[in-house]
Phi, psi and omega in degrees: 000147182271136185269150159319131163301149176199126204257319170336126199278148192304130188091354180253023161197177202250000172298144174224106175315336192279347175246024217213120192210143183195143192235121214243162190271340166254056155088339199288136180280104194282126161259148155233110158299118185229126181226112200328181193032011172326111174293346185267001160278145199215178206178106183267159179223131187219125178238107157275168173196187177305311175286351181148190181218186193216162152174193198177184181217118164216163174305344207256060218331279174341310181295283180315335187282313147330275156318324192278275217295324146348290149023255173304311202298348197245354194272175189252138194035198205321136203200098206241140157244160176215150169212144185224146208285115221202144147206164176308047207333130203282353195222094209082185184324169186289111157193178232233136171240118191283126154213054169161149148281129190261350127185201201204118146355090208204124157232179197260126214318311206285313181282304201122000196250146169274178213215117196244132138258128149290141163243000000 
């Protein structure tokens, strides 16, 4: 996989490009200008579970981290989430680049609760 680009100088924003990866089908690197306070950073949230999954996009961290742990507490058996730091790629068709998860969802076999994690 090819790393994201990222033009923005080291220390003015919290994405970390050497870990941030998107692969294009000819081969072509995608760049995203990511600027701190950007209204275009964005954050998906994806919950499977047994019965099927849910998931989604908003502007909002505290929200999607929300959705998520709603999520899981409402799926029926095993249940897993994740929610990730995404913006809009700059370069080809309308899609979403990812850069980094920003935590994950679970719940636990013994209690019944969900379980949050930062990554």
């Amino acid at each position: 996989m090819k790393n994201v680009a990222d033009t923005v100088p080291s220390g003015t924003d919290e994405h970390d490009p050497s870990s941030s990866a998107c692969e294009r089908a000819d081969g072509a690197t995608p760049v995203v200008v990511a600027r701190p306070n950007d209204p275009t950073r964005l954050f998906s949230w994806d919950v499977r579970s047994d019965g099927g999954g849910l998931g989604g996009v908003t502007d909002d961290e505290g929200l999607a981290i929300r959705h998520v742990r709603e999520a899981v507490d409402r799926a029926d058996g095993d249940a897993h989430g994740l929610v990730r730091r995404v913006g809009l790629s700059q370069v080809g068709g309308p899609a979403y680049v990812e850069f980094g998860v920003v935590g994950e969802a679970w719940r636990d076999e013994e209690t019944g609760a969900v379980v949050w994690r930062e990554a």
